[in-house]
C-alpha positions in Angstrom: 28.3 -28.4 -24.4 25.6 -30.5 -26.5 22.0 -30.0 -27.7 21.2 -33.1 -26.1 20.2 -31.8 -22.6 18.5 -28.9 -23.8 16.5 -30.7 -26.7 15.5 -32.9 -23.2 14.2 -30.0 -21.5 12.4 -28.5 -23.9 10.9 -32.0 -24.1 10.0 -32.3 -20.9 8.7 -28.6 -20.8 6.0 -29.2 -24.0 4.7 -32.5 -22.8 4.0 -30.3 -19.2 2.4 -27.8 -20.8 0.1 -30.2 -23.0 -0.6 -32.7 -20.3 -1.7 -29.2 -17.9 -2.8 -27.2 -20.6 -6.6 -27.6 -19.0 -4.9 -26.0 -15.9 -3.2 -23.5 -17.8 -6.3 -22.0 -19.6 -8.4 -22.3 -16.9 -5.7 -19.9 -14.5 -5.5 -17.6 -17.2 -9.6 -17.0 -17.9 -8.9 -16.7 -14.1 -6.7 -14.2 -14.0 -8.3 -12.3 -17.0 -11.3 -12.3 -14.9 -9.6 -11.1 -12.3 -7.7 -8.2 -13.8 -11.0 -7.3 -15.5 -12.6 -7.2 -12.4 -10.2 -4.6 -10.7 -10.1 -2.7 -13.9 -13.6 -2.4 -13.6 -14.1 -1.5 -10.0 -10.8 1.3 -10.4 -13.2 2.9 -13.3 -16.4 2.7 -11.3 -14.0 4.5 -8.4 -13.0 7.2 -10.2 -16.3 7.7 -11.9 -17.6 8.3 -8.4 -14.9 10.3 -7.3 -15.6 12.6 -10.0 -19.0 13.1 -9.1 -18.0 13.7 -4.9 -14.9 16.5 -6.2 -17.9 18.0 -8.0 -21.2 17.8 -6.3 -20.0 16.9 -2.9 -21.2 19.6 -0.8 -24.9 19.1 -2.6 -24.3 15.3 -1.9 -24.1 16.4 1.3 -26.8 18.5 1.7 -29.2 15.7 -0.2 -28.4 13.1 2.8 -29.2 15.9 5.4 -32.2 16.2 3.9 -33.2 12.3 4.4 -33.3 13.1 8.1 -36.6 14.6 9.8 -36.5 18.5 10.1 -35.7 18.9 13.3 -32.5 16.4 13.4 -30.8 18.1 10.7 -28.9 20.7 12.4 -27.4 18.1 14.6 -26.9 15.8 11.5 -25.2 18.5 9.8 -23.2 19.9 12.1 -21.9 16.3 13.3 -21.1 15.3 9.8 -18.8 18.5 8.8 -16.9 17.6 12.4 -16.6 14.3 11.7 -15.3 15.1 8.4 -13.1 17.5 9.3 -11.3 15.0 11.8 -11.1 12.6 9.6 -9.4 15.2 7.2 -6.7 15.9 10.2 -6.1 12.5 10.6 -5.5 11.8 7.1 -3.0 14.6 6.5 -1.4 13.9 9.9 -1.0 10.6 9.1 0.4 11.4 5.3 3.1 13.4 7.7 3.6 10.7 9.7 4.3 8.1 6.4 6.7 10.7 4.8 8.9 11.1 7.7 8.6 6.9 8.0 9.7 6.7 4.5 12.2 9.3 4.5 13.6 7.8 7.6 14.0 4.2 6.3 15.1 5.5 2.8 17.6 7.6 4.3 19.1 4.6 6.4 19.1 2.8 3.4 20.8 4.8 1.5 23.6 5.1 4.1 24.3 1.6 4.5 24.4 0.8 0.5 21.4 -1.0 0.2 20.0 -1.0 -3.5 16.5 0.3 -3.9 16.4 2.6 -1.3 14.5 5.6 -3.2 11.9 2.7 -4.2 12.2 1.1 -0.3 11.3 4.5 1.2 8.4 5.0 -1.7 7.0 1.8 -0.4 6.7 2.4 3.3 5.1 5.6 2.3 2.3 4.0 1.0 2.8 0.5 3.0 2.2 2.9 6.5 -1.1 4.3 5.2 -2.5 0.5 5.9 -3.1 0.3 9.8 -1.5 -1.6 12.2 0.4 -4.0 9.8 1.7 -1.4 6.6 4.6 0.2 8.3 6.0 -3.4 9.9 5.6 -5.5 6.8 7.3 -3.2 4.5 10.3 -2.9 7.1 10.6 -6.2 7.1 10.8 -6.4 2.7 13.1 -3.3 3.2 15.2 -6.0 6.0 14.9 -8.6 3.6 16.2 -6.8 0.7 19.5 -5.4 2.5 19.7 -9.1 3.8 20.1 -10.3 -0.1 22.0 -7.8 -1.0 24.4 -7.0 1.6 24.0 -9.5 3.6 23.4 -10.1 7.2 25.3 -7.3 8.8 24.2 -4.9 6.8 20.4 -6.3 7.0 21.4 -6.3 11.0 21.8 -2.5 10.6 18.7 -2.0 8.5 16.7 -3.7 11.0 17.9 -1.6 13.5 17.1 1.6 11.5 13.8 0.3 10.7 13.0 -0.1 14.4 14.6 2.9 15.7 12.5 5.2 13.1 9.5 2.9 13.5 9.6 3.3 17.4 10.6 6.7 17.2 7.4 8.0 14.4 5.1 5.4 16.9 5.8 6.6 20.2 7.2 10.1 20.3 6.2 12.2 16.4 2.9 10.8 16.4 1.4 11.2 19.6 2.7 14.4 20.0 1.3 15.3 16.6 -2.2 13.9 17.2 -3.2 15.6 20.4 
């Protein structure tokens, strides 16, 4: 094996990077931006946060208080049931993720696909994203036994995925949200 073809490359790959290297600064004050951006906005989060674990009950009470006199029974007493559903739904449907994920780990695991503990980790929090969370993560969980294993194997983790899917969808779920 020569130098000669990889002198060339490395030719090839310096002149690329000076003819682009406009394109390449400019994407990377991009992405800087951008990174800075969600760093920024994840701070600003959990500053707030902070301040609704603390003082949420007197946040609360201040925005009651924004409403005339009379209303603020009603106001009040709407709010705390509002919250409090949305509280059931939000632990039902933390339920309903871990038995997803344990599910499509599990099958996984079984049928010797790599990644499974990370695969199941992923649905969990892929099925907390409505309507599309639970099916695009058991596709990347398809897709991943399909590269592996290949497609037999992928065959079977499809059919896991949709058997637990269907399964956590139509029968756990609906019996859980009554």
């Amino acid at each position: 094996i020569s130098t000669e073809p990889l002198n060339e490359w490395v030719d090839k790959g310096t002149s690329a990077i000076q003819y682009n290297s406009s394109t390449i600064v400019s994407g990377a004050i991009s992405f800087g931006s951008t990174a800075g951006n969600i760093v920024t906005g994840m701070l600003i989060m959990l500053f707030t946060l902070l301040f609704f674990l603390a003082d949420g009950e007197k946040i609360w009470l201040f925005m009651v208080k924004l409403f005339p006199r009379p209303s603020r029974p009603a106001v009040n007493g709407a709010g705390r049931r509002g919250w409090l559903s949305l509280v059931q739904y939000v632990r039902i449907q933390g339920f309903v993720a871990f038995i997803d994920a344990v599910g499509i780990g599990l099958g996984a695991f079984l049928l010797g696909v790599p990644l499974a503990v990370p695969l199941g980790i992923l649905v969990f929090l892929g099925s907390f994203i409505p309507l599309v969370g639970a099916i695009l993560t058991g596709i990347i969980a398809v897709l991943v036994a399909l590269v592996a294993n290949g497609p037999w194997i992928a065959l079977g983790m499809l059919g896991v995925v949709v058997l637990v899917q269907q399964l956590v969808s139509n029968v756990l779920q609906p019996s859980i949200m009554r």
